[in-house]
C-alpha positions in Angstrom: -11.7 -11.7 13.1 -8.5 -11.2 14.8 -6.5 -12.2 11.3 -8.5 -10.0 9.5 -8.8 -6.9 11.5 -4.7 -7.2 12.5 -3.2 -7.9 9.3 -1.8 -11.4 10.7 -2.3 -15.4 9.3 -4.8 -17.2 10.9 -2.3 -19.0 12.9 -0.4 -16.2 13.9 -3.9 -15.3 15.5 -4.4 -18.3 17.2 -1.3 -18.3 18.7 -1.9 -15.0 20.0 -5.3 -16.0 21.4 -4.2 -19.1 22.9 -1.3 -17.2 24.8 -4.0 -14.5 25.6 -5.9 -17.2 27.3 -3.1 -18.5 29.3 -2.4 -14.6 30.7 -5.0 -12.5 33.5 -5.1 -9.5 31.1 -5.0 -9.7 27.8 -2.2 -7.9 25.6 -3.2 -6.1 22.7 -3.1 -7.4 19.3 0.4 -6.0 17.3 0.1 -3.5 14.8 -0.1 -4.9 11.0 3.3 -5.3 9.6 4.5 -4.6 6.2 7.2 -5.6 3.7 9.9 -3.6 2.8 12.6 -4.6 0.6 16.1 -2.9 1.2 19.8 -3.6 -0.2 22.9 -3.9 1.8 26.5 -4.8 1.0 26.7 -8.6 1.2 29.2 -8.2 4.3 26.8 -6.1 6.8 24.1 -8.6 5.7 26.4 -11.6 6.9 26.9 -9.7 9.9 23.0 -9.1 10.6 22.4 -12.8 9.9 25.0 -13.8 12.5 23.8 -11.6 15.0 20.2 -12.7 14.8 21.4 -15.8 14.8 23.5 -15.5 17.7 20.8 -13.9 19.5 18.3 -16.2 18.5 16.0 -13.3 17.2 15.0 -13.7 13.1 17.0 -10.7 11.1 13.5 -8.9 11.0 13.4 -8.5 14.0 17.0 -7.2 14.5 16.3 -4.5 11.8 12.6 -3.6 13.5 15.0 -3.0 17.0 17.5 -1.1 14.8 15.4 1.4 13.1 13.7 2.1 16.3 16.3 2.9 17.8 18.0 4.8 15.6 14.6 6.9 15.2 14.4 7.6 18.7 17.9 8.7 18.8 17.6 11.3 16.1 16.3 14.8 17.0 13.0 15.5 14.1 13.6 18.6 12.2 9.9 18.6 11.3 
């Protein structure tokens, strides 16, 4: 159910769970994640890889810190 209702692979979920387990409160689950597809010149893209890798985080996860970052630091003109 977890899979299904989150948007993650079944063992995603039961990773999740199993750390869940192991904690006293229980976290909750992350929001669904989606794909987006994005070009770059070839030279920031070596420099994202070799700071993910240097900071043993996966370059997703480097871009998800960047963009929220970078959207909390801008003022919305909405």
């Amino acid at each position: 159910m977890l899979s299904r209702e989150s948007g993650l692979s079944l063992r995603q979920a039961y990773r999740y769970l199993e750390v869940a387990k192991s904690r006293e409160r229980l976290l909750p689950a992350p929001q669904p994640s989606v794909t987006l597809s994005l070009k770059m010149p070839a030279d920031l893209a070596q420099k994202l890889q070799t700071h993910a890798t240097a900071s043993r985080l996966s370059a997703s996860e480097v871009m998800r810190r960047a963009v929220a970052a970078y959207l909390a630091s801008v003022r919305e003109d909405g």
